[in-house]
N, C-alpha and C positions, 0 to 999 in steps of 0.2 A: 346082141349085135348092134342094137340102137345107141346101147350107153357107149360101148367101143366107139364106134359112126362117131360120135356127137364129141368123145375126149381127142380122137385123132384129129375133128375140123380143125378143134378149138388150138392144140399144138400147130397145126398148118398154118392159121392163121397168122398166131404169135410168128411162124417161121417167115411167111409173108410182110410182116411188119418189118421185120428183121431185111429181109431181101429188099426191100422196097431203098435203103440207106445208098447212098451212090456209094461206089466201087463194092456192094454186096450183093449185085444182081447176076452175079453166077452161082448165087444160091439158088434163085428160080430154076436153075436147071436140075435141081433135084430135087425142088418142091412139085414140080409138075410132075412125077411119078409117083410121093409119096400123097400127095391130095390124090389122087387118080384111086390109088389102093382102098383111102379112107374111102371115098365116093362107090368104089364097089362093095365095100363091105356094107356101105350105108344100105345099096340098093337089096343087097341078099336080106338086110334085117327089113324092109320095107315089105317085100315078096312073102317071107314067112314068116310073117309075124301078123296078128292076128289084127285087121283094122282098126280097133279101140289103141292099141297101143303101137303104133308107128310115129310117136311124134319126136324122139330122140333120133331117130332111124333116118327121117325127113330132114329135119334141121341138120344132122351130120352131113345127108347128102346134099343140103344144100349149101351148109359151107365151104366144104370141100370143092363142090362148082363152081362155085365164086372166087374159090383163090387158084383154081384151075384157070378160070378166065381170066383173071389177074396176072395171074404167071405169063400166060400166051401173051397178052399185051404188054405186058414188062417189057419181056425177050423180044417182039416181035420192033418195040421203037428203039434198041439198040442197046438196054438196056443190060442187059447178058452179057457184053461183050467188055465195058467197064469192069 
């Protein structure tokens, strides 16, 4: 679950990159759902995975959060609508 978590941030990201180019930020409206999914799968591999090894699991979930927030602020200064 961690290595998954950690490969979906990493595509978010790049998609976030991607979204960030003006007239491309109606991408963010479908990064916000698929960072959301990575972010939960991060959290399931966190939960049942054995504390020595959640560090793929963590960083997934925590990239995922970061391009979540990313997103929200994008769309939220009007950024979506370009």
């Amino acid at each position: 679950m961690g290595l998954i978590s950690l490969l979906w941030g990493i595509v978010s990201m790049l998609w976030m990159l991607l979204a960030l180019i003006p007239l491309l930020g109606w991408g963010n409206w479908f990064l916000i759902p698929f960072a959301a999914v990575g972010a939960i799968i991060g959290a399931i591999g966190v939960l049942f995975t054995s504390s020595a090894r959640t560090g793929r699991a963590r960083t997934g979930l925590l990239l995922n959060g970061i391009v979540i927030v990313v997103g929200i602020i994008r769309l939220s200064i009007g950024g979506g609508i370009i």
